[in-house]
PyMOL CGO cylinders between C-alpha atoms (Angstrom):
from pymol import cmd
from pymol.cgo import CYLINDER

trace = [
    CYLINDER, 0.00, 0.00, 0.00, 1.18, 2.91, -0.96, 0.3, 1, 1, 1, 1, 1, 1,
    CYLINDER, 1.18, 2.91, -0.96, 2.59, 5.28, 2.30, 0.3, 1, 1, 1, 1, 1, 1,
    CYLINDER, 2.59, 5.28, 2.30, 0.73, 8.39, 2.40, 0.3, 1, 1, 1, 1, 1, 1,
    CYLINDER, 0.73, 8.39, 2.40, 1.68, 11.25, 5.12, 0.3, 1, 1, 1, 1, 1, 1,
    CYLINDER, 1.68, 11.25, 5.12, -1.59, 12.14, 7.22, 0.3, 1, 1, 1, 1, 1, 1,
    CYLINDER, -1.59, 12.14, 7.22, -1.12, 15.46, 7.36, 0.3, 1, 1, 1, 1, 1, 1,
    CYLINDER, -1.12, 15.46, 7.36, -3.29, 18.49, 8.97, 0.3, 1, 1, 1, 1, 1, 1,
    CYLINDER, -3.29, 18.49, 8.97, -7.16, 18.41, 10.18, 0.3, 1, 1, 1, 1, 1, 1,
    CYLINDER, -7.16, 18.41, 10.18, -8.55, 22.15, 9.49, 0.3, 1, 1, 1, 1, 1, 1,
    CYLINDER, -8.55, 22.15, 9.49, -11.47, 23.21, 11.47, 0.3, 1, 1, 1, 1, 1, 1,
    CYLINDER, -11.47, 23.21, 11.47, -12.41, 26.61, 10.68, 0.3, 1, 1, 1, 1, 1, 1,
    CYLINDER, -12.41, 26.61, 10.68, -14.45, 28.60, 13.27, 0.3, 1, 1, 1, 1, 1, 1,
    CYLINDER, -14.45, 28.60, 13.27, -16.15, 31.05, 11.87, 0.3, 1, 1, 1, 1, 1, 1,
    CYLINDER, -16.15, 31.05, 11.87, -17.59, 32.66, 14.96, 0.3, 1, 1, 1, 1, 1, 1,
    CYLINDER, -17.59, 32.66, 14.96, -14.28, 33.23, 16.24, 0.3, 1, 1, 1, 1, 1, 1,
    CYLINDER, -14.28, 33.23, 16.24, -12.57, 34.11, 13.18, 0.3, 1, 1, 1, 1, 1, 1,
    CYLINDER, -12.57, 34.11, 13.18, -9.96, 31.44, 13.83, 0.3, 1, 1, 1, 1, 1, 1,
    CYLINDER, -9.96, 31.44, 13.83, -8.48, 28.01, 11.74, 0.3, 1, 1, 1, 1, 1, 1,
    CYLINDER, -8.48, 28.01, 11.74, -7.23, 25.76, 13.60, 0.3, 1, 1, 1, 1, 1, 1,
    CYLINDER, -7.23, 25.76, 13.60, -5.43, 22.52, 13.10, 0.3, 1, 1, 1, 1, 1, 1,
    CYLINDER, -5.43, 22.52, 13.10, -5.43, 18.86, 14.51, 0.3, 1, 1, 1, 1, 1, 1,
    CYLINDER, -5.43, 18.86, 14.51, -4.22, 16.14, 14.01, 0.3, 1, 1, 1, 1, 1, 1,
    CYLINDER, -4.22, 16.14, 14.01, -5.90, 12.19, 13.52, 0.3, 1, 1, 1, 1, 1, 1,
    CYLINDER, -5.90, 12.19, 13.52, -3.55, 11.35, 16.47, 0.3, 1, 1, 1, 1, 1, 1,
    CYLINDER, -3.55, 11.35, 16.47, -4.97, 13.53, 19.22, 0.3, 1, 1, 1, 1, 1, 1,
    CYLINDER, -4.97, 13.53, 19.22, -6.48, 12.37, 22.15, 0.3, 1, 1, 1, 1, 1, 1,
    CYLINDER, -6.48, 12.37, 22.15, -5.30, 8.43, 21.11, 0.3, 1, 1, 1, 1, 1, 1,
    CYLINDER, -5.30, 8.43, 21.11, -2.13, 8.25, 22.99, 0.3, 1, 1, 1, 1, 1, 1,
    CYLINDER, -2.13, 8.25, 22.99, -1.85, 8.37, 26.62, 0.3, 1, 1, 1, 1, 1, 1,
    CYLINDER, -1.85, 8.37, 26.62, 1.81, 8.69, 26.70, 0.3, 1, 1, 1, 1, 1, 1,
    CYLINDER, 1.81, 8.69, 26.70, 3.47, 12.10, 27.09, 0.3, 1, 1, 1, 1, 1, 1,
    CYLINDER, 3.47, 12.10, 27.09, 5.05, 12.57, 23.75, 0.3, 1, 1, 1, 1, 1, 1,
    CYLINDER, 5.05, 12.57, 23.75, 8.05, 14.09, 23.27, 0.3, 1, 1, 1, 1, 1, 1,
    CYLINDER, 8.05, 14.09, 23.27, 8.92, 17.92, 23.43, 0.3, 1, 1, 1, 1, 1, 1,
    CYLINDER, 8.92, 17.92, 23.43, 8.94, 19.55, 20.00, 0.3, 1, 1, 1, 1, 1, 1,
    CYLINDER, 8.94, 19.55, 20.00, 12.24, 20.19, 18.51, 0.3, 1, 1, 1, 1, 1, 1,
    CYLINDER, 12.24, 20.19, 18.51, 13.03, 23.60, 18.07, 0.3, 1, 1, 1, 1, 1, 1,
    CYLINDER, 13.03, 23.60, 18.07, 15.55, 25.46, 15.71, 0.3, 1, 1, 1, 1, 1, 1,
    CYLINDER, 15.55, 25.46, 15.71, 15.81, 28.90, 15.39, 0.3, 1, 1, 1, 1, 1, 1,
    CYLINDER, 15.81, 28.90, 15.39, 13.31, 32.01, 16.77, 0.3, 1, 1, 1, 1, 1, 1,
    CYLINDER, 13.31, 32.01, 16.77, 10.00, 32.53, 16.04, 0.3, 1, 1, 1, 1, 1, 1,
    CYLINDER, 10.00, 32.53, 16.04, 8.96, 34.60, 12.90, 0.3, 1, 1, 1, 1, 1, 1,
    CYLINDER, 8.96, 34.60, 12.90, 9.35, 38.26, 13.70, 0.3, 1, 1, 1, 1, 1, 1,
    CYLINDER, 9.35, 38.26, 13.70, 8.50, 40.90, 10.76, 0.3, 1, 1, 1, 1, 1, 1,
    CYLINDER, 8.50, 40.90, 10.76, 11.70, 40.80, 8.10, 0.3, 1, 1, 1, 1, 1, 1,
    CYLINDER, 11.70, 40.80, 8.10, 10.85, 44.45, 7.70, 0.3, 1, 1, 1, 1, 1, 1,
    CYLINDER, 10.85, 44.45, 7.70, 10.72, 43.75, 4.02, 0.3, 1, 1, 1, 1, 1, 1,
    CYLINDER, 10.72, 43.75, 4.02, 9.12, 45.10, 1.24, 0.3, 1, 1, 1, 1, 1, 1,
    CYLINDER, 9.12, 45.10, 1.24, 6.82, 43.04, -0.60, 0.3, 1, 1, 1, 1, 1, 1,
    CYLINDER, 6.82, 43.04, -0.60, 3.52, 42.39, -2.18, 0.3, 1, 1, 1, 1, 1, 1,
    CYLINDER, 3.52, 42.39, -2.18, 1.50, 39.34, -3.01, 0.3, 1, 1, 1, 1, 1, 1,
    CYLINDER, 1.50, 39.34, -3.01, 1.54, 36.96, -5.56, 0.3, 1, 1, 1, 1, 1, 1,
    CYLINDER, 1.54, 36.96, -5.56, -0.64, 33.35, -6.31, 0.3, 1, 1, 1, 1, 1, 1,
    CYLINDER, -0.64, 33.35, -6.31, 2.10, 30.99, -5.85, 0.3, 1, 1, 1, 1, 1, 1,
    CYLINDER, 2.10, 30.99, -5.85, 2.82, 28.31, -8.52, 0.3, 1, 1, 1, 1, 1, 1,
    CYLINDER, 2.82, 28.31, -8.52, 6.41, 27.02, -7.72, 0.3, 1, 1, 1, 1, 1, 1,
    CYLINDER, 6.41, 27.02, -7.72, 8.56, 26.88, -4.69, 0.3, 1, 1, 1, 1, 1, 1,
    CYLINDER, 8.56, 26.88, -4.69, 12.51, 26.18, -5.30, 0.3, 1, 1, 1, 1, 1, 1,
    CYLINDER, 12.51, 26.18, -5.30, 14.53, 25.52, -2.25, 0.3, 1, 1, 1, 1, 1, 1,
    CYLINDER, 14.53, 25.52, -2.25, 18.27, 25.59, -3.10, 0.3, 1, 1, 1, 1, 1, 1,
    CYLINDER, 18.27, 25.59, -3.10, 20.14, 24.02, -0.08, 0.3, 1, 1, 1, 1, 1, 1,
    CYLINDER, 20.14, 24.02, -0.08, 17.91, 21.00, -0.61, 0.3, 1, 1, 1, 1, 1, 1,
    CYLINDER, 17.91, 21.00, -0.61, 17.81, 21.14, -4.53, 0.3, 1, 1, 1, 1, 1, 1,
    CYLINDER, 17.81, 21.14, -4.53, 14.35, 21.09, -4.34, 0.3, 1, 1, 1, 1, 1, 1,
    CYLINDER, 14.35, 21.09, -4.34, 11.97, 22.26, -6.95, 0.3, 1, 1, 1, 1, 1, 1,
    CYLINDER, 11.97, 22.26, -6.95, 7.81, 21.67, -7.20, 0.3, 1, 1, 1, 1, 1, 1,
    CYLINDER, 7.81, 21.67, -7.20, 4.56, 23.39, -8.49, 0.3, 1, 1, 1, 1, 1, 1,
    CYLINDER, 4.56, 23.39, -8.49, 2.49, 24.84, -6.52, 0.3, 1, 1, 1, 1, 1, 1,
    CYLINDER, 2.49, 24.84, -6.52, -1.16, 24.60, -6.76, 0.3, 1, 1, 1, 1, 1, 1,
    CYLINDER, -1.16, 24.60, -6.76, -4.11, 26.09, -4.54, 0.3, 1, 1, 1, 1, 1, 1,
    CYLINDER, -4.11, 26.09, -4.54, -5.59, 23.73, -2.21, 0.3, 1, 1, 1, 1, 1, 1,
    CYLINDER, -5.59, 23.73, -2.21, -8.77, 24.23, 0.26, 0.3, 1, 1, 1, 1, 1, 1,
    CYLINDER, -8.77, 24.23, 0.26, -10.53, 21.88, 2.70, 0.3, 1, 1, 1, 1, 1, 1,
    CYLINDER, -10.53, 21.88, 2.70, -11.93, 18.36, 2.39, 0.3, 1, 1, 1, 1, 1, 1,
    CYLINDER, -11.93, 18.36, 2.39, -16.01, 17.65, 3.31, 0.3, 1, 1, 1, 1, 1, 1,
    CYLINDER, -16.01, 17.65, 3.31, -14.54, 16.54, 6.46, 0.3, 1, 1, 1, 1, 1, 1,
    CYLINDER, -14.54, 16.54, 6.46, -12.16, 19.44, 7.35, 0.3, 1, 1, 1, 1, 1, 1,
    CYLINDER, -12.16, 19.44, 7.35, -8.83, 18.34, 6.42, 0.3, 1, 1, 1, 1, 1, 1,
    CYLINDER, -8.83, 18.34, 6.42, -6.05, 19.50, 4.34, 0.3, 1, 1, 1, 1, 1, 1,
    CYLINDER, -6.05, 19.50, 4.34, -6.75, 18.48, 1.18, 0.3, 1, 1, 1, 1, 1, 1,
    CYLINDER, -6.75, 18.48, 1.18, -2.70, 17.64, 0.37, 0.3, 1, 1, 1, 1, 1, 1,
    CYLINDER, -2.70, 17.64, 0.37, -2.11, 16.92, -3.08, 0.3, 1, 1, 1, 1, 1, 1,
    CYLINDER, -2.11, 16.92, -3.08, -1.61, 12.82, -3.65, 0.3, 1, 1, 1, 1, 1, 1,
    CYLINDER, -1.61, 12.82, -3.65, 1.57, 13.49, -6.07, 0.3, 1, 1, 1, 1, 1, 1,
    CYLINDER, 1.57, 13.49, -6.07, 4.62, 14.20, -3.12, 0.3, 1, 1, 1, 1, 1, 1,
    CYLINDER, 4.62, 14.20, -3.12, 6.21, 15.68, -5.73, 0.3, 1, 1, 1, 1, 1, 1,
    CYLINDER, 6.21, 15.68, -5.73, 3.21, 18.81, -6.06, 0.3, 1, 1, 1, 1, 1, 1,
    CYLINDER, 3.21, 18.81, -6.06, 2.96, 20.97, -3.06, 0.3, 1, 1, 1, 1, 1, 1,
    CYLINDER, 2.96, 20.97, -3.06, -0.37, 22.56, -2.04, 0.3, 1, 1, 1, 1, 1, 1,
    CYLINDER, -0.37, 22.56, -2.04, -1.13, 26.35, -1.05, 0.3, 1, 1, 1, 1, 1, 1,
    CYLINDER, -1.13, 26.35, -1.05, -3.86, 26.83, 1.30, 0.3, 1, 1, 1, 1, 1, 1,
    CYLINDER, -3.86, 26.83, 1.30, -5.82, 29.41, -0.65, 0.3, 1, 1, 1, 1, 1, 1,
    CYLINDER, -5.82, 29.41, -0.65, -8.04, 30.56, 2.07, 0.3, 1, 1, 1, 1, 1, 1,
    CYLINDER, -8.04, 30.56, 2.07, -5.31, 31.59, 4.12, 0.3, 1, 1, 1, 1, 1, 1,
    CYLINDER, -5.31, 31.59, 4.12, -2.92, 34.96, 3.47, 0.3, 1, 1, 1, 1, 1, 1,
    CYLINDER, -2.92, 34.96, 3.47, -0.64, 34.83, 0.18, 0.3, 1, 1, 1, 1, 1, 1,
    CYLINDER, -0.64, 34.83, 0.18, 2.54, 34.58, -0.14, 0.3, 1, 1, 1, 1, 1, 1,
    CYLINDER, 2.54, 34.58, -0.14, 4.45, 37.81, 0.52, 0.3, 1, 1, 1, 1, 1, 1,
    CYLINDER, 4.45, 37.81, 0.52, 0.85, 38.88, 2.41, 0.3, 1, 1, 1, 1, 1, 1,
    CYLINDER, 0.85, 38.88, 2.41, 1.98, 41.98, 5.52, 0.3, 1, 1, 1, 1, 1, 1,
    CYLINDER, 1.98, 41.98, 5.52, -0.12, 39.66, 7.38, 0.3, 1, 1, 1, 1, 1, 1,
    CYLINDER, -0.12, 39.66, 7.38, -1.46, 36.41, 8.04, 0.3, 1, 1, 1, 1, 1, 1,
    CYLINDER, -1.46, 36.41, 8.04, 0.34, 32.72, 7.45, 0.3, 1, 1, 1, 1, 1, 1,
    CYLINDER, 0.34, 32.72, 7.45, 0.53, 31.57, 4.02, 0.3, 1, 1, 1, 1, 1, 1,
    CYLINDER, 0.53, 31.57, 4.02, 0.40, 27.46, 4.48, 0.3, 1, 1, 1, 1, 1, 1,
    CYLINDER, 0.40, 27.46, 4.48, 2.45, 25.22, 1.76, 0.3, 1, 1, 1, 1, 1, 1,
    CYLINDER, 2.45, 25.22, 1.76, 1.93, 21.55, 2.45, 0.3, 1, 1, 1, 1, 1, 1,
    CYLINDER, 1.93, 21.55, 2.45, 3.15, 18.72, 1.08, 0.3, 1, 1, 1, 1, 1, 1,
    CYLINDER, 3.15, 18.72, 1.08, 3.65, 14.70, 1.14, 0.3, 1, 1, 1, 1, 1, 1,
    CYLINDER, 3.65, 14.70, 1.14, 6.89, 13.05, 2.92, 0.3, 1, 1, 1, 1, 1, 1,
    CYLINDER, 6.89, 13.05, 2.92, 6.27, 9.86, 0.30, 0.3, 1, 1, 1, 1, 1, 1,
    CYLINDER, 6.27, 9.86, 0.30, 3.87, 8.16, -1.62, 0.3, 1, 1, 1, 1, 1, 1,
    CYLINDER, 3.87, 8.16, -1.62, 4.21, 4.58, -3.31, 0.3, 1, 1, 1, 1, 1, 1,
    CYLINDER, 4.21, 4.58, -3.31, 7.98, 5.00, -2.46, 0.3, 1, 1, 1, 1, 1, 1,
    CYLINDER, 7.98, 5.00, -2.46, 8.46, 8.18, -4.27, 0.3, 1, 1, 1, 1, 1, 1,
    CYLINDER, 8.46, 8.18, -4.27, 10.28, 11.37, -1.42, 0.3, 1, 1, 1, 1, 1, 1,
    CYLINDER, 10.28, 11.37, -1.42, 7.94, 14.17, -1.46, 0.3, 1, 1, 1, 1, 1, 1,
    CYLINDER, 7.94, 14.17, -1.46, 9.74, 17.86, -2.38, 0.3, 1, 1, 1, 1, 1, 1,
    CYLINDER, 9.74, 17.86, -2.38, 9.84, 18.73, 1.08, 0.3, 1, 1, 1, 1, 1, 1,
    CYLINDER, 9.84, 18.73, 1.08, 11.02, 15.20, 2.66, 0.3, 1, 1, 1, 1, 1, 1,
    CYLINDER, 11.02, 15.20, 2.66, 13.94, 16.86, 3.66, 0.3, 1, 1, 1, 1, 1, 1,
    CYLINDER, 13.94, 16.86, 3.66, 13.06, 20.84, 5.18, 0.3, 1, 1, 1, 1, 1, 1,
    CYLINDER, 13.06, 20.84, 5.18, 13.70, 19.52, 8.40, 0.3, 1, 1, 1, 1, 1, 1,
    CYLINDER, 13.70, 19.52, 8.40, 17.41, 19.74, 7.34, 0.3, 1, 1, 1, 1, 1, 1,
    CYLINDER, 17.41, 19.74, 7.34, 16.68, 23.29, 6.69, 0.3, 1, 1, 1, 1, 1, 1,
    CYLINDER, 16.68, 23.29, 6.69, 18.37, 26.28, 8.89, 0.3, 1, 1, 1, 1, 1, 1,
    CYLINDER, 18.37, 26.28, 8.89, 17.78, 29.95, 9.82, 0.3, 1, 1, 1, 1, 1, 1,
    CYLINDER, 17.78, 29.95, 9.82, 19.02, 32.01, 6.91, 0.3, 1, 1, 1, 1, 1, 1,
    CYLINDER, 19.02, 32.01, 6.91, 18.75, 29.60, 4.61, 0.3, 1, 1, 1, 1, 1, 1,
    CYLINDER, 18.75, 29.60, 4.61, 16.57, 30.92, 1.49, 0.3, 1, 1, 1, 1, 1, 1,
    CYLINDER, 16.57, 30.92, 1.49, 13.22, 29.36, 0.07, 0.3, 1, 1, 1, 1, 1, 1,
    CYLINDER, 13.22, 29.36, 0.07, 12.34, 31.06, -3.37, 0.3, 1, 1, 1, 1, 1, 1,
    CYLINDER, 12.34, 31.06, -3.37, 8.15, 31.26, -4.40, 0.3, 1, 1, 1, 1, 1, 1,
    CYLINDER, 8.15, 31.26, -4.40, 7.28, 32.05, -7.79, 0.3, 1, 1, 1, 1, 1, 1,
    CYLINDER, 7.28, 32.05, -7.79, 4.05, 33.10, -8.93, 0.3, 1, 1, 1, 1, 1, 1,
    CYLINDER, 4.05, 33.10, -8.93, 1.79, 35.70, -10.68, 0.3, 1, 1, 1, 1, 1, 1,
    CYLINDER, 1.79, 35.70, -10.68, 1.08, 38.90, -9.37, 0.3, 1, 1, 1, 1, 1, 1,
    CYLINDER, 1.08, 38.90, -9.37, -1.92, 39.87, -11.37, 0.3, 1, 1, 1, 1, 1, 1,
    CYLINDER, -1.92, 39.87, -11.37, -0.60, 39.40, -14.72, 0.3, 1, 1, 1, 1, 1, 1,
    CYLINDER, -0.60, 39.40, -14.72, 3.16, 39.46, -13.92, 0.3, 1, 1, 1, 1, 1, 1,
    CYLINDER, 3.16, 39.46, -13.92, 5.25, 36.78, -13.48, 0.3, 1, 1, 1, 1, 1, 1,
    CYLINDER, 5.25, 36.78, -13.48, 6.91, 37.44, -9.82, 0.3, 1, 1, 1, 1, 1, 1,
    CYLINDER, 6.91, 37.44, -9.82, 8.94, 35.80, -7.14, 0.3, 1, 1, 1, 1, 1, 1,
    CYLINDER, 8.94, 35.80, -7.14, 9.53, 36.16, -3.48, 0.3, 1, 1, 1, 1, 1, 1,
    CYLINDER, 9.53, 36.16, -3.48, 12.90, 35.42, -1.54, 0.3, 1, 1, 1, 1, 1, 1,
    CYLINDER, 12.90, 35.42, -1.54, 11.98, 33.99, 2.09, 0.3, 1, 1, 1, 1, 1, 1,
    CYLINDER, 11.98, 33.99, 2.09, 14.16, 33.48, 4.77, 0.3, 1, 1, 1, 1, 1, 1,
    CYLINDER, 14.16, 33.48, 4.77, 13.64, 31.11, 7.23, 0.3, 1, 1, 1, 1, 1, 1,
    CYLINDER, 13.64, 31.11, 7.23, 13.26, 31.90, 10.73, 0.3, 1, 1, 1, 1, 1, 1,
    CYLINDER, 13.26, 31.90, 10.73, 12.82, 28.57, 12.41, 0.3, 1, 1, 1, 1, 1, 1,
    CYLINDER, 12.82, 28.57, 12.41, 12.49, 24.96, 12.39, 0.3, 1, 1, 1, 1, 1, 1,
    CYLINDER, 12.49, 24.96, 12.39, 9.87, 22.65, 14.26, 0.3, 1, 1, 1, 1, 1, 1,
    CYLINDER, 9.87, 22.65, 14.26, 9.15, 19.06, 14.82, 0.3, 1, 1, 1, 1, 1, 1,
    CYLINDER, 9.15, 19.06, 14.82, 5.77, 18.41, 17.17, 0.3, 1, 1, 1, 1, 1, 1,
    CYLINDER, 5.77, 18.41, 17.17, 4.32, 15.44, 17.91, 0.3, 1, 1, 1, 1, 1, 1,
    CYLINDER, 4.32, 15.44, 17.91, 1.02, 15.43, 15.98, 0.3, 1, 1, 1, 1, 1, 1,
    CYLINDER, 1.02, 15.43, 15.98, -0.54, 15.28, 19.56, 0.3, 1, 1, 1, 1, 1, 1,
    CYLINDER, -0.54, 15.28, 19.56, 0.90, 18.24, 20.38, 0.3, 1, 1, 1, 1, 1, 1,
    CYLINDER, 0.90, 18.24, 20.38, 1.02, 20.60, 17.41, 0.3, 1, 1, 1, 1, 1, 1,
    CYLINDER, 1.02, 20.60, 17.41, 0.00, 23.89, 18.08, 0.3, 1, 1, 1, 1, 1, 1,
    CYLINDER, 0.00, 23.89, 18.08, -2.73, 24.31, 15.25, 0.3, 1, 1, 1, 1, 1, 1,
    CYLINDER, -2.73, 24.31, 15.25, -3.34, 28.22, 16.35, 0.3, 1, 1, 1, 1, 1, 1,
    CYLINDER, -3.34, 28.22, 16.35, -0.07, 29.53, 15.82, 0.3, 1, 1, 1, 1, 1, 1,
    CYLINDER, -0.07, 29.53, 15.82, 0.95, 27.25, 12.94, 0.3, 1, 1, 1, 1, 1, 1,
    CYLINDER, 0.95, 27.25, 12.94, -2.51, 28.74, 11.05, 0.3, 1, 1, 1, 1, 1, 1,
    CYLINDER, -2.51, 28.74, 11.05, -2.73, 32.13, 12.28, 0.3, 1, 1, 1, 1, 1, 1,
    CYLINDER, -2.73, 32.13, 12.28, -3.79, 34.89, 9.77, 0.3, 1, 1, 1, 1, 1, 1,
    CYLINDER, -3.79, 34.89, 9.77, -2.86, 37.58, 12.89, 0.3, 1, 1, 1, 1, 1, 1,
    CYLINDER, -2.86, 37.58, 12.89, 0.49, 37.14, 12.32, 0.3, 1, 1, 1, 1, 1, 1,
    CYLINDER, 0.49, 37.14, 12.32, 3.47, 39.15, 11.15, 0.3, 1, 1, 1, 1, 1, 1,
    CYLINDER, 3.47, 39.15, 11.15, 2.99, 38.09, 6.92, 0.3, 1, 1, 1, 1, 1, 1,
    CYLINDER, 2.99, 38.09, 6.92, 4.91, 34.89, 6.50, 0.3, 1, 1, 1, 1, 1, 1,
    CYLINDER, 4.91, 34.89, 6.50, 5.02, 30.91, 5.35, 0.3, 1, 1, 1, 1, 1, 1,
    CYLINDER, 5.02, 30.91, 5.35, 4.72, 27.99, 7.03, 0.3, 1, 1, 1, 1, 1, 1,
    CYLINDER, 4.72, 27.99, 7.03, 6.00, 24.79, 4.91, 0.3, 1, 1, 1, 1, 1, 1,
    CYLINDER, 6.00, 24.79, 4.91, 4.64, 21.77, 6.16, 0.3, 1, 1, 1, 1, 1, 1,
    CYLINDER, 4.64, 21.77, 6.16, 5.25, 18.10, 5.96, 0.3, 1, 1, 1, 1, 1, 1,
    CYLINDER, 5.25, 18.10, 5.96, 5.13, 15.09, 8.05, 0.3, 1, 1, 1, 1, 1, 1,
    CYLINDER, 5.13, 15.09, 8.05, 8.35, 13.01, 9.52, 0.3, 1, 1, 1, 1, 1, 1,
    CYLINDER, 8.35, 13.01, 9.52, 9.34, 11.48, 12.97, 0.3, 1, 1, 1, 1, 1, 1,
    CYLINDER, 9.34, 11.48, 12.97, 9.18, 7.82, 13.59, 0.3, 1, 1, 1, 1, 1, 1,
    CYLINDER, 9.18, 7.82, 13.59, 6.63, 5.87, 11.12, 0.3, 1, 1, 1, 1, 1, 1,
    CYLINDER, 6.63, 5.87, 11.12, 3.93, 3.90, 12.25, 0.3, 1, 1, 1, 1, 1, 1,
    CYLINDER, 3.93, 3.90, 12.25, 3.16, 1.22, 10.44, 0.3, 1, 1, 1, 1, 1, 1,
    CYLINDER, 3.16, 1.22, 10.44, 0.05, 0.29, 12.51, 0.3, 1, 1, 1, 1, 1, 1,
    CYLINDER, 0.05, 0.29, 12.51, -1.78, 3.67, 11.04, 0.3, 1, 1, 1, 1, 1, 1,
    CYLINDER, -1.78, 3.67, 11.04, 0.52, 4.40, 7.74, 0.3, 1, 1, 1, 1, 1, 1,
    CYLINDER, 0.52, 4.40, 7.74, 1.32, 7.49, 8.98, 0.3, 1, 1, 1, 1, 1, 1,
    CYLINDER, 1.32, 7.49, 8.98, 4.19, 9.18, 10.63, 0.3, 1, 1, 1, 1, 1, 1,
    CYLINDER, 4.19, 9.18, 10.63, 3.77, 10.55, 14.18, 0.3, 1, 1, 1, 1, 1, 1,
    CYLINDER, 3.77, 10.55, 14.18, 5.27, 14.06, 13.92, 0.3, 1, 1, 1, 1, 1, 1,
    CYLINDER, 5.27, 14.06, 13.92, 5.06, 17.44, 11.53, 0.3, 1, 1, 1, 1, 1, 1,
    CYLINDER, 5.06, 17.44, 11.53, 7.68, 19.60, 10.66, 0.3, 1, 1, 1, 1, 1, 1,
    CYLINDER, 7.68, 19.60, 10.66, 7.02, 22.99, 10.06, 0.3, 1, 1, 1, 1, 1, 1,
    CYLINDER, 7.02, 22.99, 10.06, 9.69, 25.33, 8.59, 0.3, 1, 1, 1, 1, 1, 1,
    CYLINDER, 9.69, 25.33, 8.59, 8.74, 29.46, 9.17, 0.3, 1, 1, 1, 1, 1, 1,
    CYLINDER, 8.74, 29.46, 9.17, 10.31, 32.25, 6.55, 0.3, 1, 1, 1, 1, 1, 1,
    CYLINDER, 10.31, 32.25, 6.55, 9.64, 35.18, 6.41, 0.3, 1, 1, 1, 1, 1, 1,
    CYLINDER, 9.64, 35.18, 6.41, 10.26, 37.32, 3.43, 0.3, 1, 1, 1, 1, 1, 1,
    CYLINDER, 10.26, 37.32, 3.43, 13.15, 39.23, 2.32, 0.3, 1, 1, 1, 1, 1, 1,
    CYLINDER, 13.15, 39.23, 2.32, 12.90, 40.43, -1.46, 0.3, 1, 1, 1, 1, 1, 1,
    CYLINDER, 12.90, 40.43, -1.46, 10.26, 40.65, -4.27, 0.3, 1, 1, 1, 1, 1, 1,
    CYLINDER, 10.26, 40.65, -4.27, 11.26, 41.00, -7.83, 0.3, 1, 1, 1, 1, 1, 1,
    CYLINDER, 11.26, 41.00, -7.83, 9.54, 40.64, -10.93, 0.3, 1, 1, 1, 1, 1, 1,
    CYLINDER, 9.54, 40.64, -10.93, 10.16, 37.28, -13.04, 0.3, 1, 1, 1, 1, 1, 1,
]
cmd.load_cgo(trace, "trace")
């Protein structure tokens, strides 16, 4: 069977103005899971420059990675609807844009599938400083956006914190996330999420 990464649960509260995230894990494990693995600070505003684009391809040069982008949204039952190909990595369009002055722009993507490594197996390996590079179109431009990252996480699905991960309050920024940790073979599904921040750093026409 072919390995898929379960990824993130979106509820979105309308009352309260607020998406949040779980995961299929939570509340199954009794066992204190680890603390999350931290690298680098929090995303804190680049004092950059920039304006939006629709995204369409993410290149990440320490890792040699390269992948389309295309806009994703929810499933009927509220979850991240990631696309199947790990080589394709999905943009949450509900949430801000890409270069956005505010609000968390979410690109997700597969670790594996059917024994093919997802683009973003590997972001764990990524550091602060390092540079993640989004292409896209800003109305009828061709455009791209220099991130840098700002920090490096690995939760436990049971305890990944959905509000700040998804937050459109926030200073304008990315979140890249994919899954990794220890697999379970039980479920098909790997127990933790990384979650790289950037922030961005330069805009430029393309």
């Amino acid at each position: 069977m072919p390995v898929v990464c379960a990824l993130l649960t979106i509820l979105v509260v309308a009352v309260a103005n607020l998406t949040w995230i779980t995961s299929p894990y939570w509340g199954r494990n009794n066992a204190v899971p680890p603390q999350p693995k931290l690298v680098g600070t929090v995303p804190v505003a680049s004092g950059a420059k920039v304006t939006t684009l629709s995204p369409n391809r993410i290149v990440i040069p320490r890792l040699k990675a390269v992948a389309p982008i295309v806009p994703v949204t929810t499933t009927s039952d509220g979850e991240l609807d990631v696309p199947a190909n790990p080589r394709v990595v999905g943009w949450w369009s509900p949430g801000a844009k890409p270069g956005a002055q505010v609000g968390t722009a979410i690109l997700a993507g597969h670790i594996n599938y059917a024994g093919v490594d997802g683009t973003l197996a590997d972001i764990g390996a990524l550091k602060p400083g390092d540079a993640v590079y989004v292409y896209g179109k800003r109305i009828a431009t061709r455009a791209v956006i220099r991130f840098t990252v700002t920090g490096v996480r690995t939760y436990h699905k049971t305890r990944l914190p959905y509000q700040q991960i998804f937050d459109q309050k926030s200073v304008g920024r990315i979140a890249i996330v994919t899954c990794g940790g220890p697999f379970d073979a039980s479920t098909g599904n790997y127990l933790d999420n990384i979650v790289v921040f950037a922030v961005p750093a330069t805009s430029a026409t393309a």
